[in-house]
N, C-alpha and C positions, 0 to 999 in steps of 0.2 A: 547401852552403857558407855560413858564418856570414858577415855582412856585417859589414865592421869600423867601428867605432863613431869618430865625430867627435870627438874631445875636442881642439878645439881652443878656447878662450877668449880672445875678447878683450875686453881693459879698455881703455874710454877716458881719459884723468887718470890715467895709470899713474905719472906722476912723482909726483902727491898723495899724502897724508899717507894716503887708506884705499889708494887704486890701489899703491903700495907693499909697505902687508901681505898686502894680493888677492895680490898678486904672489907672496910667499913662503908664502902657505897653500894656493895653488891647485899652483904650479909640478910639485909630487912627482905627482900625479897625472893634469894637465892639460899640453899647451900651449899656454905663456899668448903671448900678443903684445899689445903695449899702445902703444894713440896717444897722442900727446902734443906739443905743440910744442916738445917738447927730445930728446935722447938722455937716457935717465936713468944716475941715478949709480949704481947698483945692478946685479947679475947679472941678467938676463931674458931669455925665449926669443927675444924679437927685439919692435923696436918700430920702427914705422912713424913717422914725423915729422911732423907737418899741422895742419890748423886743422877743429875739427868743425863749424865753418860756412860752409866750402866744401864745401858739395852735391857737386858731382863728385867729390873729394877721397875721402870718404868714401865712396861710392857705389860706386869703384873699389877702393878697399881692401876693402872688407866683399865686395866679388863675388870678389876676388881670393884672398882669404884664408879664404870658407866659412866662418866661423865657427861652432858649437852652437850660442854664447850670446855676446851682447857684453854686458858688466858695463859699465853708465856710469857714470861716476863723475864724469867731465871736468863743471864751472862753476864760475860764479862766484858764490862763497861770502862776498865779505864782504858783510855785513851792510849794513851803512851808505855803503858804496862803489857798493852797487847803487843803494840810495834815491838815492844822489846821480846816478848815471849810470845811468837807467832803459832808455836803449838798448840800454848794451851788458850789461846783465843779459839785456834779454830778445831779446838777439840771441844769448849763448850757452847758456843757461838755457832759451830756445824753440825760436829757430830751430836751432842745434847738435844740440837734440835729435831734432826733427822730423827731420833729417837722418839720425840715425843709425837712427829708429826706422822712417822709409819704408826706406832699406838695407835693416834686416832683415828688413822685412814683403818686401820684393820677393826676396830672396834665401835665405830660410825658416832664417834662426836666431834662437832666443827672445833676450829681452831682461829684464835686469836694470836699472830705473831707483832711482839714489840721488835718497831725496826729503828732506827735511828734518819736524821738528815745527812751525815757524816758518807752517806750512800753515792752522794754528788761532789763532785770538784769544788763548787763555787762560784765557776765562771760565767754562771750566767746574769747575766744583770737582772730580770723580774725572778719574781716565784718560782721554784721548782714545781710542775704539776706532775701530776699520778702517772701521765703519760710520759714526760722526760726519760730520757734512757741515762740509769745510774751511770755513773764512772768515778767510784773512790781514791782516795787518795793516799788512805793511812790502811795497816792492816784491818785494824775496829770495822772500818769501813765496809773490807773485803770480804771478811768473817761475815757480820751481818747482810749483807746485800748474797753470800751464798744460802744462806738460811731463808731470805726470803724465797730463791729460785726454789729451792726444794721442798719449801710449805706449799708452793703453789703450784709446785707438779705431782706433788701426792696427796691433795687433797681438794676437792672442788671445792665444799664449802669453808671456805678460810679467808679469815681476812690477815692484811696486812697492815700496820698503821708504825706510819712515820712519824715520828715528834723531835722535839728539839731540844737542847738547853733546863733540862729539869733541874726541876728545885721542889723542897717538901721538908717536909717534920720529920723525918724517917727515916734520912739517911745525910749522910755526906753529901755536897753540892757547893757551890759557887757562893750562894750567897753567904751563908754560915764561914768560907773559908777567909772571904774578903774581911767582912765583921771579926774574925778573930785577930787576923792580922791588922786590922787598923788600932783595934784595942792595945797591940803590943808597939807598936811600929806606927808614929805619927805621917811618914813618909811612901808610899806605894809607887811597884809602876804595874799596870794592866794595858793589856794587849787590846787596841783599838782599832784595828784593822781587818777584824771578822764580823761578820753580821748576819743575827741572826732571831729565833725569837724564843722569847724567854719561858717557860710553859712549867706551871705550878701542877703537882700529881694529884691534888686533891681535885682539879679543874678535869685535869686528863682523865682519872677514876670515873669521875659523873657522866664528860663525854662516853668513855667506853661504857659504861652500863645502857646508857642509850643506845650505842650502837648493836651490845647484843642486844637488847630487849628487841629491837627494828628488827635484826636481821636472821635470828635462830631462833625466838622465840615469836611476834608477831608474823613471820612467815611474809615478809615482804621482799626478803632476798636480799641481796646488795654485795655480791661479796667479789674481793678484789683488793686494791690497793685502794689506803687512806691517807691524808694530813692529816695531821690533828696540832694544834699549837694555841698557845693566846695567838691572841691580835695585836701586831703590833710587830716594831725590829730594833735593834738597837744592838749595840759594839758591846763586847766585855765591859769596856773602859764606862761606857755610858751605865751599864746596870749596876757596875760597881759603883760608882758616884749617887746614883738613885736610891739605894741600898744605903749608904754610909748617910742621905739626907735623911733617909723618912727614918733613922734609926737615932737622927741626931748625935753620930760620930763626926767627931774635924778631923779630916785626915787630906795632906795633900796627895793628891791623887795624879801621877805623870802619865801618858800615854804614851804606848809606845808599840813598836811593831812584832808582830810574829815572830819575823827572824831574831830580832833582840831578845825576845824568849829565851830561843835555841835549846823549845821542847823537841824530845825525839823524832815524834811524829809529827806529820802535817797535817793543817787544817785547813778546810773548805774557806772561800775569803766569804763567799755568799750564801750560806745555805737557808736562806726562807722558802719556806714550806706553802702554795697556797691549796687553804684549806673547802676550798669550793665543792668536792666531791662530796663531802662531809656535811657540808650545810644541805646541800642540796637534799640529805637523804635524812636529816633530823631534823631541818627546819632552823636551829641553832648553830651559832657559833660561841667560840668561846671568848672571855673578854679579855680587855686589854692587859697584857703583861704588869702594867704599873698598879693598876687596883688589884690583882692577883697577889704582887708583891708585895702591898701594904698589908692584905688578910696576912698572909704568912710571917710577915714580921710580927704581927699580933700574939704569933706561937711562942715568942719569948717573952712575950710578958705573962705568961700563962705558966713556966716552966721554973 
């Protein structure tokens, strides 16, 4: 008698901007269930309601519901919001995660951790690789780079995967913010002096369904730290100006530096990502940021 195979997945931040595309690249051949402290606005196989930094909470769902793999996705991602309120960064960024990552280890389903590039300074002129040794700059950073250490000392089969600069249908992001502002505001300045690579969640969603199908379900192992990113680099300044072309906005566009910002936190001047671990173990890479970003401008003429 063949024993029948788990494919149940859950995502935590199902309502987020990647936990959304997760949701609709995994759906056809998984079921998916995602936490989140909302009901989401979208179709999904069912979502659990909660906060992933209540320990019990989670504790009970993940015993409850078996899952293969829980995909995390669930934190706190802004940037400067963290700097500013270092607690509750790293109350949901650590401890949320340590939460869901004791769950799995106690209840034996792999793990998927979303990490950010934000992990590295910047300073190094090529690629950040998988072997680089982090050193953050801003809290975001800190927060997430201890969430990696602690998925990966309590659970063997987990991966790790780093990405960069998102952008999607689903949430809030870069490009949507610059398009609005050129709509009101003929005049712009964008920060020119970080670089990095720009990476669509619909792209990211397809890479991770691949990598679990490779690694927890085809039985070929792989687990560790990843890249994942389009292909490709480019300044704020640059993907703003890209963005306002293919959208056919006129808008003058200044560049200008980091510190003329004089956002809270600091940012990495270099953070690309290379993503060779990742090819190597799918065969594929992802494509270039700029056709990435034309699909996704397409979602406003759809809307």
């Amino acid at each position: 008698m063949v024993e029948a195979v788990n494919k149940t997945i859950l995502i935590t931040g199902i309502n987020g901007m990647l936990g959304c595309d997760l949701c609709h690249a995994l759906t056809e051949k998984f079921r998916i269930v995602g936490v989140d402290l909302r009901q989401p606005v979208f179709s999904c196989s069912g979502t659990v309601i909660g906060d992933i930094t209540d320990k019990a909470f989670v504790r009970r769902t993940i015993r409850e519901l078996s899952p293969k793999v829980v995909i995390h996705t669930a934190a706190y991602t802004d940037v400067d919001g963290c700097e500013n309120d270092p607690d509750t960064a790293f109350k949901i960024n650590v401890l949320g995660t340590e939460n869901v990552a004791r769950a799995c280890a106690e209840y034996g389903a792999g793990m998927v951790y979303l990490s950010t590039d934000y992990v590295f300074n910047g300073k190094k002129r090529r690629s950040y690789k998988v072997s680089d040794k982090p050193c953050p700059l801003n809290v975001y950073g800190e927060s997430k780079l201890a969430g990696e250490i602690i998925v990966r000392s309590l659970i063997r089969n987990s991966i790790v995967v780093r990405t960069s600069w998102l952008f999607g249908p689903n949430g809030r992001n870069f490009i949507d913010t610059i398009i609005k502002a050129a709509e009101k505001n003929p005049k712009l300045k964008v920060v020119n002096d970080q670089t990095g690579s720009p990476t669509y969640t619909v792209d990211l969603a397809a890479a991770l369904r691949r990598m679990v199908e490779t690694v927890f379900f085809d039985r070929k192992r792989g687990y560790g730290v990843y890249h994942i990113t389009n292909t490709g680099i480019c300044t704020w300044y640059e993907l703003a100006k890209e963005a306002l072309r293919l959208r056919g906005i006129k808008a003058e566009i200044s560049p200008i530096s980091t510190a003329a910002a004089g956002r809270p936190a600091l940012r990495p001047e270099r953070s690309v990502l290379d993503n060779q671990r990742y090819i190597t173990l799918t065969g594929t890479a992802l494509r270039p940021w700029r056709r990435a970003l034309k699909d996704y401008l397409k979602t406003y003429e759809q809307t």
